[in-house]
C-alpha positions in Angstrom: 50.8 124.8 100.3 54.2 125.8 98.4 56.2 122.9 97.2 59.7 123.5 99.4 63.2 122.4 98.3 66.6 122.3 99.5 69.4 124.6 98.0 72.7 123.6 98.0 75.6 125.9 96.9 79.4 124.6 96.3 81.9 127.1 96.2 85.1 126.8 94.2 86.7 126.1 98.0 84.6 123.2 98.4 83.0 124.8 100.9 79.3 123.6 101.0 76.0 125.8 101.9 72.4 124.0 102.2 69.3 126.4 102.5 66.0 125.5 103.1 63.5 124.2 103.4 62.7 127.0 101.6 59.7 127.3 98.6 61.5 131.1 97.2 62.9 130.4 94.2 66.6 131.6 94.8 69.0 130.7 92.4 71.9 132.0 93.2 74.6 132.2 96.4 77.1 134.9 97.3 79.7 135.3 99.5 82.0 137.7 100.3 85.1 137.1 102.2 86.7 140.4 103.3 90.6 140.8 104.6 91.3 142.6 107.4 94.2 145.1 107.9 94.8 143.4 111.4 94.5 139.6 109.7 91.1 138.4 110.7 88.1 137.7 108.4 84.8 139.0 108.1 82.6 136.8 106.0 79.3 137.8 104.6 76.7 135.6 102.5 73.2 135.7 101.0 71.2 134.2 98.4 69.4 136.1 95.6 66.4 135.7 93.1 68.7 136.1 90.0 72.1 136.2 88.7 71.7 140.0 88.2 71.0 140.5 91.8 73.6 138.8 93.1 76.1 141.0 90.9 74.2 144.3 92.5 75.0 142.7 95.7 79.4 142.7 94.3 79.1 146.1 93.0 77.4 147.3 96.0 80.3 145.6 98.7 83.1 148.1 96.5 82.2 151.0 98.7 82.1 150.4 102.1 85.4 148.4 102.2 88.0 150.8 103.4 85.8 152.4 105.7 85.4 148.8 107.6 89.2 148.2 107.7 89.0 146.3 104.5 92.6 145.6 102.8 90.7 143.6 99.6 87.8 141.3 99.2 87.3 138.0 97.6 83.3 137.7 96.1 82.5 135.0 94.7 78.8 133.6 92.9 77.9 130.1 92.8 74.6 128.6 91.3 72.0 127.1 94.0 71.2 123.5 93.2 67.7 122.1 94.1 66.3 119.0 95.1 63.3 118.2 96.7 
């Protein structure tokens, strides 16, 4: 059986995000905060494999923005921290 760990992420916020157990080795945590025109948030997260990935992930979120009501986005990458 797969050793499992805990991931934490910390965002620049402070906001804290624990995954796991989990015994994939992610690395990395991104979220994506996006602005509505009408004031309200939509908030979107996930946790890739590399650091590579989770910059796919940002170029990706450019597009379908104004078609969602989007007036801008904050996205934002964080290294996961493990323990066991």
């Amino acid at each position: 059986m797969a050793k499992k760990y805990v991931l934490t992420a910390t965002l620049p916020d402070g906001y804290v995000k624990t995954i796991g157990p989990t015994a994939v080795a992610f690395t990395h945590y991104w979220r994506l905060v996006a602005h509505l025109d009408n004031g309200k948030t939509e908030v979107f997260w996930g946790h890739t494999k590399s650091l590579a990935e989770a910059k796919k992930k940002q170029a990706a979120a450019t597009g379908p923005g104004a078609n969602r009501g989007w007036t801008r986005y904050d996205f934002e990458i964080v290294e996961l921290t493990r323990t066991a």
